[in-house]
C-alpha positions in Angstrom: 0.0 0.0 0.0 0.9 3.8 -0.9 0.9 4.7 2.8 3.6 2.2 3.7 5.9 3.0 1.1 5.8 6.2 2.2 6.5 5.0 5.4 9.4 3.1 4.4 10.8 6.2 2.6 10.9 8.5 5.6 12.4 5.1 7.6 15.2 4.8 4.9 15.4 8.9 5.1 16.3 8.7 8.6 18.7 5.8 8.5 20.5 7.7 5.7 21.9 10.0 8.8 20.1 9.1 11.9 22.6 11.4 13.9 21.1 14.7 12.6 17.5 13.9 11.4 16.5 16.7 9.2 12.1 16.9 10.4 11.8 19.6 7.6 12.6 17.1 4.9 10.1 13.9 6.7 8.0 16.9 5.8 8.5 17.6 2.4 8.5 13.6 1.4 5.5 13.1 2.8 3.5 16.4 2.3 2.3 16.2 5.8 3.2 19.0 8.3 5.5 17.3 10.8 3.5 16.9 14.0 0.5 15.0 12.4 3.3 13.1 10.5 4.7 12.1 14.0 1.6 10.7 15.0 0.6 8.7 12.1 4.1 7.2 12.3 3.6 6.3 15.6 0.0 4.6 14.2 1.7 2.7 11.9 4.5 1.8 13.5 3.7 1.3 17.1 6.5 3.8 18.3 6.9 7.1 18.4 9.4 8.8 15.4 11.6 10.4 18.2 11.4 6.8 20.2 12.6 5.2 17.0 15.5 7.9 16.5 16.6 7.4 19.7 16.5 4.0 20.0 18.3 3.6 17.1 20.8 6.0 18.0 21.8 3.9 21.6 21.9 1.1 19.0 24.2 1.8 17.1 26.2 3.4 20.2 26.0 0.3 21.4 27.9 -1.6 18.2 30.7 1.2 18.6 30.8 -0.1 22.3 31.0 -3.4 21.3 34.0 -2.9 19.0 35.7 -0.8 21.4 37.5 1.8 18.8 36.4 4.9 21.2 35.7 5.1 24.9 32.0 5.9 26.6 32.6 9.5 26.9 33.7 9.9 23.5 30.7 7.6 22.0 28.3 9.7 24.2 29.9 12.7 22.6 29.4 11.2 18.9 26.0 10.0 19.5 24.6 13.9 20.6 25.2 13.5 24.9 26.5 16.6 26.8 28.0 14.6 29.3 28.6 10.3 29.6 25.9 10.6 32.6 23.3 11.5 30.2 24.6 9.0 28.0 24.8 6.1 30.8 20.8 6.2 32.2 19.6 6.6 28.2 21.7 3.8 27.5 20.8 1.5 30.9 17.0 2.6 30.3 17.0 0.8 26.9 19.1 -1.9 27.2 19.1 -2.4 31.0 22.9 -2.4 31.9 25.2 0.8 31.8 27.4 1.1 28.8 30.9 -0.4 30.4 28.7 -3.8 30.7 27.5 -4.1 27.2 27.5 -7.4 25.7 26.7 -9.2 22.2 23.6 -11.1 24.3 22.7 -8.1 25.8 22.6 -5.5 22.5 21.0 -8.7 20.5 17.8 -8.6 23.0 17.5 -5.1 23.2 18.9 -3.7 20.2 16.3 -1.4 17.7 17.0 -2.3 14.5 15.7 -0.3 10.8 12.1 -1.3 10.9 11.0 -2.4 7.4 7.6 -2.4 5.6 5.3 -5.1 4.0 2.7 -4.6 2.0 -0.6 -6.8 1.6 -4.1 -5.6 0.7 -5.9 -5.6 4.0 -3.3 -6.2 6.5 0.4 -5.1 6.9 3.7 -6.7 8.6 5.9 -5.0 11.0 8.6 -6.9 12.7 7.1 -10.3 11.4 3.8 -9.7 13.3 0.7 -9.9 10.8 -2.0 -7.3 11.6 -5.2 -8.0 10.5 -8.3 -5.5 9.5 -10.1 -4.6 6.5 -12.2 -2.2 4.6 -15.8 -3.3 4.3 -17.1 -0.2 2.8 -15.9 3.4 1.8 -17.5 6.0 -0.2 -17.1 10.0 -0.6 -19.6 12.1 0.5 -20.0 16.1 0.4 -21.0 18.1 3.5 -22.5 20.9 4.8 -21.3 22.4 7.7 -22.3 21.0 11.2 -22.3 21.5 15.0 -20.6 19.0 17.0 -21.7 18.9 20.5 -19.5 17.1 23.8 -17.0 16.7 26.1 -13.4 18.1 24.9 -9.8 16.4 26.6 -9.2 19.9 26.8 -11.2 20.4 29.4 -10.9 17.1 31.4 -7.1 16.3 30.9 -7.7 12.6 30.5 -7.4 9.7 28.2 -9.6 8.7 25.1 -11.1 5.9 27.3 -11.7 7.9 30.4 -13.4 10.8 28.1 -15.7 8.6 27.2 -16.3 6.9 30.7 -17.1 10.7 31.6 -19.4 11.1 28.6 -21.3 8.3 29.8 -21.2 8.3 34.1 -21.7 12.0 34.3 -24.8 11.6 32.2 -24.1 13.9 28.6 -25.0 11.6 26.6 -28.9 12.0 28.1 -28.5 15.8 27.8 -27.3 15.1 24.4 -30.5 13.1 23.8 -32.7 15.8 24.9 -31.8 18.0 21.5 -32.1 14.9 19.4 -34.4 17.3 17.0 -31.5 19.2 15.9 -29.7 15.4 15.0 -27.6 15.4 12.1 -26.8 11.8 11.0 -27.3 10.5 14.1 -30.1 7.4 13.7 -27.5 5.0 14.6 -24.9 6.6 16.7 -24.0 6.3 20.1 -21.7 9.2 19.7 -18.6 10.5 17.8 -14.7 10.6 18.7 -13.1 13.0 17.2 -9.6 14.3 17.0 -7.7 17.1 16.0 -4.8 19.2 16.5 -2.1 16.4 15.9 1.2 18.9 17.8 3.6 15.5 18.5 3.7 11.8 18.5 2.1 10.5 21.6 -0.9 10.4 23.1 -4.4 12.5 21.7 -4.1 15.1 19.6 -4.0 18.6 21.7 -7.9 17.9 21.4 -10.4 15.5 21.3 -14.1 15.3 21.6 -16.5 13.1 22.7 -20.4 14.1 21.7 -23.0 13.8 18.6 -23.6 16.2 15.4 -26.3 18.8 15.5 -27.3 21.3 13.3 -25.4 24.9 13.2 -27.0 27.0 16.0 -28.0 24.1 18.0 -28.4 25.8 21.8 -25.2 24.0 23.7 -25.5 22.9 27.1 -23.9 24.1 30.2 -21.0 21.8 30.8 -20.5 21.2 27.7 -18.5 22.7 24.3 -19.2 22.9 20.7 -17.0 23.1 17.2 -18.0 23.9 13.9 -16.9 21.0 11.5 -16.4 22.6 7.8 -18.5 21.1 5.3 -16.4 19.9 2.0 -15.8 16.1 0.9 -15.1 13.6 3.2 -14.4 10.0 3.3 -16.7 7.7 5.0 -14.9 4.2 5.6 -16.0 1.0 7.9 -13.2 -1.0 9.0 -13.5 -4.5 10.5 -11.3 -6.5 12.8 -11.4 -9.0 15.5 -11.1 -5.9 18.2 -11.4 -2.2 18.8 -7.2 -1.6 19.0 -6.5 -3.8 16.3 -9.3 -1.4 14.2 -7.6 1.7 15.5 -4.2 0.8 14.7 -4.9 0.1 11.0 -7.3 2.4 10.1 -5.2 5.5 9.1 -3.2 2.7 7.1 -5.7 1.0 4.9 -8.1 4.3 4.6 -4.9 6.9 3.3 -4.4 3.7 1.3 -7.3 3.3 -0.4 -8.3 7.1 -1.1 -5.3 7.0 -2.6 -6.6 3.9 -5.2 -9.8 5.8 -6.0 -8.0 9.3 -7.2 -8.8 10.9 -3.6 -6.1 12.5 -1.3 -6.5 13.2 2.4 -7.0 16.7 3.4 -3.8 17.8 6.0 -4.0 21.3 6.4 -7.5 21.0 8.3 -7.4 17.2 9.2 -9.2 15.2 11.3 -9.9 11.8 12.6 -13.6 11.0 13.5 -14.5 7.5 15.2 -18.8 7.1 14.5 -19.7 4.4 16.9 -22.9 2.5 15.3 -25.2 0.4 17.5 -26.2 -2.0 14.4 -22.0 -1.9 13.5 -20.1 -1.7 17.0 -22.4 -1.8 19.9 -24.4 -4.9 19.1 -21.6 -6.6 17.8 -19.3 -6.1 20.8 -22.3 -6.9 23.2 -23.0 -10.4 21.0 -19.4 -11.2 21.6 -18.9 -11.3 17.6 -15.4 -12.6 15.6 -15.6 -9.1 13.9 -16.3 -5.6 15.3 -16.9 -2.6 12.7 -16.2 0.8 13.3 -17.1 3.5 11.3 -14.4 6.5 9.9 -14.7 9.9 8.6 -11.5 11.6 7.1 -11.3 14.9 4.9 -10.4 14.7 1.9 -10.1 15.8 -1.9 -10.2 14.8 -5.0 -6.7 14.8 -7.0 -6.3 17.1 -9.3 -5.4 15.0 -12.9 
């Protein structure tokens, strides 16, 4: 697929001089600005880019160790370190022992070596573990602006999976419920996750939301926030696997993938992620204790230009 041999271009990029990774030109490969970059690498990859720099880095500090040409302070100053005390607790934090004890059985267990890309149609490879998750539908659909009502991580300073734990014990998605005049594609939604703001590679992006669409000028409760989601064309994708993180951890993959095959292109400068939890789809399935849960995706996107 497209989007991991893109992937495998910014991985050979960095290996070409993983002491002084150039971000501006991980950029300009991928056409991505760099902080959502970092987190789709760390989607597809299941580390973080600076994890994987520096992991690599005390790797291959660890081979100069090994062959003992230069001593720890001077390896430490090679590899980027101010001092060798720096240098010791990164080095004993990834491969447990300080660098005077180093040895071949020790750097073969705990060594990070160039990851490398496979491609299949509906699952991918990474480190010999096969991924599975597919597409089951995806179509493109134009928009008009909409309200969406909820919860924000901004607010609550918590994870995905404790926003939603909020959403539901503090009783929003009843208040939600109360407006459900004003629903915009809501007839089979238990509510929306959506994500925004992508500033590094870990954790949420600097906001996330937990609530329902409405239409624009929907009165919003008291305790709650609203955000004005821009109409335009967006991709609409339902992706199926045996469990909710094995769904979220391929679904940037095999949707980028597959707008790609139909002439489409996703939409970075204003991007979001939106999860659209189904009760016929998700909720039903996952209460049935199905083989296959489906989630449902929406992306922006455009059509490429010929």
């Amino acid at each position: 697929m497209e989007v991991l041999n893109q992937t495998q271009k910014v991985i050979d990029l960095l290996e070409e001089d993983i002491k002084n990774v150039d971000y501006s030109k991980i950029a300009k490969l991928t056409g991505i600005p760099i902080g959502l970059y970092q987190r789709i690498f760390t989607y597809i990859c299941n580390i973080s880019l600076s994890s994987y720099v520096r992991r690599r880095r005390l790797t291959l500090s660890a081979e100069m160790l090994l062959r003992k040409e230069e001593s720890i302070t001077q390896v430490a100053m090679e590899w980027g370190y101010e001092n060798s005390s720096a240098f010791t607790r990164a080095f004993k934090e990834q491969f447990t022992v300080p660098p005077a004890c180093i040895t071949r059985e020790i750097y073969l267990k705990h060594a990070t070596f160039p990851l490398s890309m496979t491609n299949r149609d509906t699952y991918y490879v990474l480190e010999g573990k096969r991924v599975m998750a597919d597409i089951k539908r995806l179509e493109y659909e134009e928009t008009e602006d909409v309200l969406l009502i909820g919860i924000s991580s901004r607010d609550y300073k918590v994870t995905t999976k404790e926003l939603w734990g909020i959403f539901w014990e503090q009783g929003f998605d009843k208040v939600l419920h109360e407006l459900r005049d004003n629903y915009i594609g809501m007839e089979d939604c238990i509510g929306l996750g959506y994500m925004t703001d992508f500033a590094d590679d870990t954790g949420l992006g600097k906001t996330y939301i937990v609530g329902k669409y409405f239409k624009v000028g929907t009165p919003i409760p008291k305790g709650m926030m609203g955000k004005i989601i821009k109409g335009g064309t967006i991709a609409k994708a339902q992706i199926a696997a045996k469990s909710l993180d094995e769904i979220i951890n391929n679904a940037y993959i095999l949707i980028a993938s597959m707008v790609q095959k139909n002439g489409y292109s996703l939409l970075y400068d204003d991007f979001y992620w939106l999860e659209f939890y189904t009760v016929s789809r998700f909720c039903e399935r996952l209460e049935q204790g199905a083989d296959e849960l489906i989630l449902d995706f929406h992306m922006p996107c455009m059509k490429q230009k010929i």
